[in-house]
C-alpha positions as CSV (number, residue, x, y, z in Angstrom):
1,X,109.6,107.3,100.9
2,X,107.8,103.6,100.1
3,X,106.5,103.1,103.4
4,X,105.2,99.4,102.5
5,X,108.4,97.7,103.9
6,X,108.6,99.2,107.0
7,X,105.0,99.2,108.0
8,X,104.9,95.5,107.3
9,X,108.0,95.1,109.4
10,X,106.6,97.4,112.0
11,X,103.2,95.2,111.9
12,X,105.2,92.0,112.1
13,X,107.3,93.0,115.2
14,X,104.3,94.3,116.7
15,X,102.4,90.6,116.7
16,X,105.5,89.0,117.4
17,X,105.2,91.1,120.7
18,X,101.7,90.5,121.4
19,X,102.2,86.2,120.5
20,X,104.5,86.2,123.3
21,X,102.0,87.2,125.7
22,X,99.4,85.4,124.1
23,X,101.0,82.6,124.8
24,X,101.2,82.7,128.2
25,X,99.5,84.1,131.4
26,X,99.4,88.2,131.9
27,X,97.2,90.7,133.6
28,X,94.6,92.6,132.5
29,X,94.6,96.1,133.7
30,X,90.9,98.2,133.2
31,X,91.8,102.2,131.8
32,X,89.5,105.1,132.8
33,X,87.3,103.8,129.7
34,X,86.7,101.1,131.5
35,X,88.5,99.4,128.3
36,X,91.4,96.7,129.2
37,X,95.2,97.3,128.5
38,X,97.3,94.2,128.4
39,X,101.4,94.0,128.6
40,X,100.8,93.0,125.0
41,X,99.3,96.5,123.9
42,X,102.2,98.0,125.4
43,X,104.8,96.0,123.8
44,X,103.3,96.4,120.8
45,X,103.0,100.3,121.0
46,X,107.1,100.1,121.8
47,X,107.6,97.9,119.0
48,X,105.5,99.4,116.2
49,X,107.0,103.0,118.2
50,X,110.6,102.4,116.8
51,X,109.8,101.8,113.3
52,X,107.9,104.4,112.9
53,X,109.8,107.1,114.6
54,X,112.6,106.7,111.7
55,X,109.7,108.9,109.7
56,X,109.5,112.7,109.6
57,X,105.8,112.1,110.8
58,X,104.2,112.5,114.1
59,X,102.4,109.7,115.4
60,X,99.6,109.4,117.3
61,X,98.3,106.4,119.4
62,X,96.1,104.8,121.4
63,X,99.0,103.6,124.0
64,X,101.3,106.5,123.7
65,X,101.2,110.3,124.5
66,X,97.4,111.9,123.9
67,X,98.6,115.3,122.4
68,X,95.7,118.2,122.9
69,X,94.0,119.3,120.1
70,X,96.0,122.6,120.0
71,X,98.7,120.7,119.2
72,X,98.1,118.2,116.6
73,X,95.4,120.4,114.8
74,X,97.9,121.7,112.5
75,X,99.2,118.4,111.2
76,X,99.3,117.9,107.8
77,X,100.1,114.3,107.6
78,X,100.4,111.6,111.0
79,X,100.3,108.1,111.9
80,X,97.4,107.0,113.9
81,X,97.8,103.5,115.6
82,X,96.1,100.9,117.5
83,X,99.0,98.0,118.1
84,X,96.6,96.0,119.7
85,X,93.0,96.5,118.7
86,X,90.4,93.9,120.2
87,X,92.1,93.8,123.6
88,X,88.5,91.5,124.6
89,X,89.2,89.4,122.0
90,X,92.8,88.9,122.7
91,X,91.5,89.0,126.9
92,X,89.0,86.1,125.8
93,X,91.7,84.4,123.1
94,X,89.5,83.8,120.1
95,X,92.5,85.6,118.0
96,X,89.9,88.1,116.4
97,X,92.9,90.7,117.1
98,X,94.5,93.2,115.2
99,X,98.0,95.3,114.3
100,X,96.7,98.8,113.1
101,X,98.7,101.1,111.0
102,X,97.0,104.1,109.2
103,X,98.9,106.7,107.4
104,X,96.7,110.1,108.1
105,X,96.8,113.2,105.2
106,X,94.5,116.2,105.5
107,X,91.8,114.3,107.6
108,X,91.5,111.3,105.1
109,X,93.5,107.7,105.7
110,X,95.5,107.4,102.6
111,X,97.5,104.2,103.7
112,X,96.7,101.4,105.9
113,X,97.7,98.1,107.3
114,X,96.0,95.4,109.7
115,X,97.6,92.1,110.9
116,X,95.7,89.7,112.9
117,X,99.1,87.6,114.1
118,X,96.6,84.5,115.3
119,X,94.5,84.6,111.9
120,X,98.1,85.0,110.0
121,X,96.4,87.6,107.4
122,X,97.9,90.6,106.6
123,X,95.8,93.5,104.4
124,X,97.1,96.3,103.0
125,X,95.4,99.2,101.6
126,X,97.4,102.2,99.7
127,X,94.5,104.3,98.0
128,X,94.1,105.2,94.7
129,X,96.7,102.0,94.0
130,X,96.0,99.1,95.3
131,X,94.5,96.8,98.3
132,X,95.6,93.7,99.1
133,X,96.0,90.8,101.5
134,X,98.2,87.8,102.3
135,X,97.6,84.5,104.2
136,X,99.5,82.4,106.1
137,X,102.0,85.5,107.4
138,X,103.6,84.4,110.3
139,X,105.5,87.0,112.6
140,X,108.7,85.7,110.2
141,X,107.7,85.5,106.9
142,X,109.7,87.2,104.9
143,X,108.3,90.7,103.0
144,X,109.3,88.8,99.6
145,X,107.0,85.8,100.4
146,X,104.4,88.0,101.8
147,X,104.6,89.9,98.7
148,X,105.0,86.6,96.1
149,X,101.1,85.9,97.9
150,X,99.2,88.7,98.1
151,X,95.8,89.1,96.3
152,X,93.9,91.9,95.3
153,X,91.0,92.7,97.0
154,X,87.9,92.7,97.0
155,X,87.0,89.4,95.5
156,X,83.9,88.5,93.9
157,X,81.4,87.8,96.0
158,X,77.7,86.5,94.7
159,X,74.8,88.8,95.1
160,X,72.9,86.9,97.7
161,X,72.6,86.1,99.8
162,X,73.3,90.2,101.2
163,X,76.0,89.4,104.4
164,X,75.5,91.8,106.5
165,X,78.5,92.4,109.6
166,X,77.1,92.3,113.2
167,X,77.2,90.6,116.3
168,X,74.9,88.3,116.4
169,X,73.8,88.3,120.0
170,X,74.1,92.0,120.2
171,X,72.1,94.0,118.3
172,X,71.0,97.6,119.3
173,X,67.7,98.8,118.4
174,X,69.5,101.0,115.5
175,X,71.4,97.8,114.1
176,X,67.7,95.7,114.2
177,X,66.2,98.8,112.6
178,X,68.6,99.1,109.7
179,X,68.6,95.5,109.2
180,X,64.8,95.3,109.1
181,X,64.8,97.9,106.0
182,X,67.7,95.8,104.5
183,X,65.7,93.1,104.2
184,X,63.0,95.2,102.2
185,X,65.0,95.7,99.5
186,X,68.0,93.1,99.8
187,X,65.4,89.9,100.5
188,X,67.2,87.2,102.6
189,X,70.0,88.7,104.9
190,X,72.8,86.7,106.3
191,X,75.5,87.9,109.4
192,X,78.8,87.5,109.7
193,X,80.5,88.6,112.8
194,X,84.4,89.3,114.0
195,X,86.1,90.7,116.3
196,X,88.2,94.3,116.0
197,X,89.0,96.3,113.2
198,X,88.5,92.6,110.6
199,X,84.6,93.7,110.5
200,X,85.8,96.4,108.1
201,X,88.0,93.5,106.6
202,X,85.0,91.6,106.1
203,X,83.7,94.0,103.4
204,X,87.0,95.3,102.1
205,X,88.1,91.7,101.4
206,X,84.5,91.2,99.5
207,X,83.0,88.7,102.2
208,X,80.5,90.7,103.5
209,X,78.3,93.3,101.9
210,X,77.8,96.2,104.9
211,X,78.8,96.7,108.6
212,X,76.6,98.8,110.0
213,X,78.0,100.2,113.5
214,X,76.0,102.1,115.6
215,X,78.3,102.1,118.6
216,X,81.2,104.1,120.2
217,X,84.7,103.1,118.2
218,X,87.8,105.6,118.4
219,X,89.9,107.1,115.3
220,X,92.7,104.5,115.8
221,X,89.9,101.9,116.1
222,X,89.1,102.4,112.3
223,X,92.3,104.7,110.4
224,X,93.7,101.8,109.0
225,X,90.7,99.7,108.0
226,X,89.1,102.9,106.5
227,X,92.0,103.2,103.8
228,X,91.9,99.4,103.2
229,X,88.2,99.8,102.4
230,X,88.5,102.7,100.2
231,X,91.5,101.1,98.4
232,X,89.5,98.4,97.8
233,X,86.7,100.7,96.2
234,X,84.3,100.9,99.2
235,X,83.3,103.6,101.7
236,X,83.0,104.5,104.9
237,X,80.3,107.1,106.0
238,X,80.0,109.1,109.1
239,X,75.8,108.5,109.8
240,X,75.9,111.8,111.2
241,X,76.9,113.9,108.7
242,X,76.0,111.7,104.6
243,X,80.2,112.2,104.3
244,X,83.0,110.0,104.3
245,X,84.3,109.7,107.9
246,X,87.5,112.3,108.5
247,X,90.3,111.9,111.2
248,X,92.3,114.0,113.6
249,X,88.9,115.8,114.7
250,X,89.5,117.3,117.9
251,X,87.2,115.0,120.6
252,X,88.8,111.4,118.6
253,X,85.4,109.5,119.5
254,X,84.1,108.5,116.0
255,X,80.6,108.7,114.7
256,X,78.1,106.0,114.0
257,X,79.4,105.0,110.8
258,X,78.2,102.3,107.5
259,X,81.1,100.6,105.6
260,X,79.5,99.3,101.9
């Protein structure tokens, strides 16, 4: 089955859903994370829920069901979602928000898709064929168009300066340290910093050259980003373990992690 269709159709319908609440006034609700939910992370779940459920695949996401380990941990191959990842960003309304879609096999992300509905950019990443993205997508561009414009990432970006993703006003002591070796052997170091899952973006798209994080993120936090990256030739490595990051674990809490 070509997926590529409906997971752009899914990813469309999904920021169609969370535009309309963007547009207006809603409540934020706080989860037990302490994390906020929004209406617009809910009706993008539904949305992205009913494309998605026409595949012979299970799905698992951040706003649905949260099946126990014993009984996803023979899953062979699952969708792993985020319909609305940056819920601050989206809270705060900077548009650094993002549609995640990642296609799940054997632990490893073998398909992925982000929309950021505000930014109008859509990425794509189907490894070991291709990554790409497409500007200007509005929730009703049509998949033709959106196709007619994509480009394959990464592009070529200059040696130096070394970009380096982080926030600028937040850095941990592990972030300061890592970034103080950089600039050992990179010379001058600038940031660049975004919101949600377009920090992997960053370096998949060729814009920046590592995003270091050192903080907690969740599987559906970085599924789909993951595969973009690695379709576009880069990696992303669990700090813990030297290895590239793997998925349905049974705590979901994800590992410091490096994207380069």
């Amino acid at each position: 089955m070509n997926f590529e269709k409906l997971l752009i159709e899914a990813s469309l319908k999904a920021g169609e859903e969370i535009l309309k609440v963007y547009a207006r006034d809603f409540d934020v609700e706080t989860k037990s994370d302490q994390s906020p939910l929004t209406e617009a992370d809910k009706n993008s779940h539904l949305a992205i829920m009913a494309y998605l459920e026409k595949t012979e695949f299970p799905i698992l996401s951040e706003e649905g069901k949260h099946m126990g380990f014993s009984e996803r941990k023979d899953w062979t191959k699952f969708w792993l979602v985020d319909p609305l990842d940056g819920t601050k960003e989206f809270v705060k309304k900077n548009g650094e928000f993002t549609v995640n879609i990642a296609l799940i096999e054997n632990g490893a992300p073998v398909y992925g898709i982000i929309y950021a509905p505000v930014l109008k950019k859509l990425f794509v990443g189907n490894v070991g064929t291709e990554a790409w993205v497409a500007e200007n997508v509005e929730v009703d561009t049509s998949i033709e168009t959106i196709l007619e414009n994509k480009v394959s990432i990464p592009k070529a970006k200059p040696a130096e300066p070394y970009i380096v993703v982080a926030s600028r006003s937040h850095f941990s002591p592990e972030t300061q340290e890592y970034v103080d070796e950089l600039k050992q052997s990179k010379g001058e170091i600038e940031f660049a910093s975004m919101g949600s899952s377009l920090k992997i973006c960053l370096v998949a798209e060729g814009l920046a050259d590592v995003y270091p994080r050192f903080g907690p993120t969740m599987e559906w936090d970085t599924g789909a980003g993951h595969a973009i990256a690695k379709a576009a030739g880069k990696t992303i490595i669990d700090h813990s373990t030297g290895l590239e990051m793997v998925y349905n674990k049974e705590n979901l809490l994800n590992n410091w992690f490096i994207v380069s």
